[in-house]
C-alpha positions in Angstrom: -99.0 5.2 -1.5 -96.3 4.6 1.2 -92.9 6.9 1.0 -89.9 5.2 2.2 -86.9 8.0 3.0 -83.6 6.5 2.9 -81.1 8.7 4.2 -77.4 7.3 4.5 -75.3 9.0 6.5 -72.0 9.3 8.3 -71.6 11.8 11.3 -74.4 13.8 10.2 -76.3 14.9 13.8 -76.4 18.1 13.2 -78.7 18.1 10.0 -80.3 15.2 11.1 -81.4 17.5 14.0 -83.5 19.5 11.2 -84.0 17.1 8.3 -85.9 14.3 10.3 -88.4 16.4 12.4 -89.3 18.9 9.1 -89.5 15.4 7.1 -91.8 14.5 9.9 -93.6 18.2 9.9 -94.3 18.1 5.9 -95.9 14.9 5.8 -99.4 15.2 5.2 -99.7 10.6 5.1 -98.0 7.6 5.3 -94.2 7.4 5.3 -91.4 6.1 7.0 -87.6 7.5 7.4 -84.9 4.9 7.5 -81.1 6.4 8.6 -78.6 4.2 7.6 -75.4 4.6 9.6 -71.7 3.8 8.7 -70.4 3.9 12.0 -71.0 7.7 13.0 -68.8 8.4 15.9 -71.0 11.4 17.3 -74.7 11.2 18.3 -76.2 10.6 14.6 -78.0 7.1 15.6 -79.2 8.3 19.1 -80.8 11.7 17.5 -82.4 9.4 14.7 -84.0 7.2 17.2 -85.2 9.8 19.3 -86.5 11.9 16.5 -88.5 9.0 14.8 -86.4 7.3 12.3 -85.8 3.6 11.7 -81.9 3.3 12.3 -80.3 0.2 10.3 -76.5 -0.2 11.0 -74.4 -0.8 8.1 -71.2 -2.7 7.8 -70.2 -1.3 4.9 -69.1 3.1 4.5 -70.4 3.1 1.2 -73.6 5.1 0.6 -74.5 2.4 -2.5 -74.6 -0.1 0.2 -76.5 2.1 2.5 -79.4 3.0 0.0 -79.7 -0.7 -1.0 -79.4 -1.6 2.8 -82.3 0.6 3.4 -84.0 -0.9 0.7 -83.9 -4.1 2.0 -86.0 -2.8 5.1 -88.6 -0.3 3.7 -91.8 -1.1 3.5 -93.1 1.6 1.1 -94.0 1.5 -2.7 -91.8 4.3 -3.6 -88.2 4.8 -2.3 -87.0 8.1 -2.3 -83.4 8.7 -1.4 -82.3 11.9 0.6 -78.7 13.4 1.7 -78.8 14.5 5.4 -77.6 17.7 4.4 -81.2 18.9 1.6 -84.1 20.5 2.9 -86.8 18.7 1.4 -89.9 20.9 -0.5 -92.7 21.1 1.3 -94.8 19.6 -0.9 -92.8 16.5 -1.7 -95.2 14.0 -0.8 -98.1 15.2 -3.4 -95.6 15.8 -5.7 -93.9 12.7 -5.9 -97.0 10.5 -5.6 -98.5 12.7 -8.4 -95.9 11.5 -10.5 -95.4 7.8 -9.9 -99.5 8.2 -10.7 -99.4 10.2 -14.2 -97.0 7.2 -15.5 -93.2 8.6 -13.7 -91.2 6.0 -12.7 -88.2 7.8 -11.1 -87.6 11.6 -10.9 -85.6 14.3 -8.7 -85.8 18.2 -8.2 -84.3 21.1 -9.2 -81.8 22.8 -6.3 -81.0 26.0 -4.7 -78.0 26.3 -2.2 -78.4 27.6 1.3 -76.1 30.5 -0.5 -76.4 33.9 -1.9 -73.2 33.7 -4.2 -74.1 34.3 -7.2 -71.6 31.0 -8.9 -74.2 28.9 -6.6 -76.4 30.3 -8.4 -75.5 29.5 -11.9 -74.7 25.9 -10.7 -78.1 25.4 -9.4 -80.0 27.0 -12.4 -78.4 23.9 -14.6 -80.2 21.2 -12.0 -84.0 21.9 -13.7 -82.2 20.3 -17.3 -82.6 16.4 -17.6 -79.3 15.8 -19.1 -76.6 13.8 -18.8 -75.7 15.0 -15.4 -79.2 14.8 -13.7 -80.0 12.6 -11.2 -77.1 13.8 -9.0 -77.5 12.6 -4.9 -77.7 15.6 -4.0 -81.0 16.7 -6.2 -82.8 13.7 -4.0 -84.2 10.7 -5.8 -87.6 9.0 -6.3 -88.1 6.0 -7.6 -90.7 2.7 -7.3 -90.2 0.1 -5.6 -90.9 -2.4 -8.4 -88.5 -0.5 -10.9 -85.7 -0.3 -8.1 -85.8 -3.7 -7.6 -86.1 -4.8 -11.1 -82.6 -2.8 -12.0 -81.1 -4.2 -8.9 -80.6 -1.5 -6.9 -77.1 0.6 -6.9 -74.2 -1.2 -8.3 -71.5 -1.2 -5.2 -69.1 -1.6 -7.1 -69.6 2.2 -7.8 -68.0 3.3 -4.6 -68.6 7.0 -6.1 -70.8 8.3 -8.7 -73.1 5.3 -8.1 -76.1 7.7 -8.3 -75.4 8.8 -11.8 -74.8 5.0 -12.5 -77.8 4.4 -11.1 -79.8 7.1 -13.0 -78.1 6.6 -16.1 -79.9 2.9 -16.3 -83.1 4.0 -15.3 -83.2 6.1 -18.1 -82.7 3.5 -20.4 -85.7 1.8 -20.0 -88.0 4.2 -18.0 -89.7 7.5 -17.8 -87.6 9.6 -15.4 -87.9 13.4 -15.0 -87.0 16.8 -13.1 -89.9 18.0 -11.1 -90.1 21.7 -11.8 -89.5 22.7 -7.7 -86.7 22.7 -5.8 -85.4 21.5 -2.8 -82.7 23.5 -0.2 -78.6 21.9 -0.2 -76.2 23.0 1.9 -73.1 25.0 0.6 -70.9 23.3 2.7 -68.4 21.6 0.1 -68.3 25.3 -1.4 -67.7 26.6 1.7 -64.6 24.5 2.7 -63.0 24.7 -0.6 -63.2 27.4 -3.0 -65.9 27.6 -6.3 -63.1 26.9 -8.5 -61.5 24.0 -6.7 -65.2 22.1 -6.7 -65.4 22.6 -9.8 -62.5 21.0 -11.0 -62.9 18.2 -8.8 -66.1 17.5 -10.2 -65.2 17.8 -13.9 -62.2 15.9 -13.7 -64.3 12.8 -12.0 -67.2 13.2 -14.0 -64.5 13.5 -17.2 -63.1 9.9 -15.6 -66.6 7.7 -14.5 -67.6 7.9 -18.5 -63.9 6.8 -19.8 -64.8 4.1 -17.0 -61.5 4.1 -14.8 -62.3 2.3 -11.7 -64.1 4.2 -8.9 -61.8 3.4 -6.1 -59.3 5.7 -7.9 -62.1 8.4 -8.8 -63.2 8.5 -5.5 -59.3 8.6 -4.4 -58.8 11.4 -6.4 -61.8 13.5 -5.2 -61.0 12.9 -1.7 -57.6 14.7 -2.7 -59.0 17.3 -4.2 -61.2 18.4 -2.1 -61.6 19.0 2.0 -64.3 18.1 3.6 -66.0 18.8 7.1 
């Protein structure tokens, strides 16, 4: 079965420099990766282009509108949405096609960091649990086509959070789960801002999205709370 990898990005060239050629190196069959762009300013659509990837431009700097965007031009059976900034497990494509067969509709993986603090640690120790909070972006996401499109996609209206959205109804009516493996994330938010101050940010958002105030103002808040580069 076909893999689709939908990567949104903005101003991402650097880790698309590794991402898409190690995507390309691990792939043992039939996939295709699909960039979607948000009007990078540096070399991020050239380097895509050149490296292998389908490059769709989207109007919109949202990345729920950039993973359905993608949608719209992938030609696999299974979807499986990635952040520029992962290293994806080498065996991904057995083990998500192993999955979708035994009856999994949608999953992710566990994480590490690209750290040796032991905080990032902890944090990344709580991704192998499918709670409440799994299913974030950055533990990548797999899912079938037929379910993807049968839920609609991301809601846009979730200009923040919209994978946990998204998660949270697949969940409702399907078999999703935490393969037991994990992939790399970069450390850069941690990096730029302190432990602590990430921490916050994402409590005090995730404390917000389930009283349901409007994400425009989460996603105003986080951008305050947190630097980003």
């Amino acid at each position: 079965m076909k893999i689709s990898i939908i990567i949104p990005i903005y101003n991402e060239e650097e880790n698309l420099r590794k991402l898409v050629p190690s995507i390309f190196k691990k792939s043992k069959g039939d996939l295709e990766i699909i960039v979607v762009d948000a009007g990078s300013t540096d070399k991020s659509v050239l380097i895509s282009k050149t490296l292998g990837a389908k490059v769709i431009e989207s109007p919109k700097k949202s990345r729920a509108a950039q993973m359905n965007l993608g949608a719209k031009f992938a030609t696999g059976g299974i979807f499986y949405f990635v952040h520029a900034d992962t290293s994806l497990h080498d065996d991904f494509e057995t083990d998500i096609i192993q999955a979708v067969s035994k009856g999994i509709n949608a999953g992710c993986y566990r994480y590490q960091f690209d750290s040796k603090k032991i905080l990032l640690k902890m944090n990344a120790w709580f991704t192998r649990f499918n709670g409440i909070l799994a299913g974030g972006g950055d533990q990548t996401l797999f899912i079938e086509r037929e379910i993807f499109e049968s839920l609609g996609g991301f809601d846009e209206y979730f200009t923040i959070m919209e994978d946990f959205e998204f998660v949270g109804r697949i969940k409702k009516k399907y078999n999703f789960q935490v393969l037991p493996k994990r992939i790399i994330v970069s450390a850069r938010k941690y990096d730029t801002n302190s432990w602590l101050r990430v921490q916050i940010a994402n409590l005090t958002v995730f404390t917000l999205f389930f009283f349901r105030k409007s994400p425009d103002s989460l996603k105003s808040i986080y951008t305050k709370l947190l630097k980003y580069r």
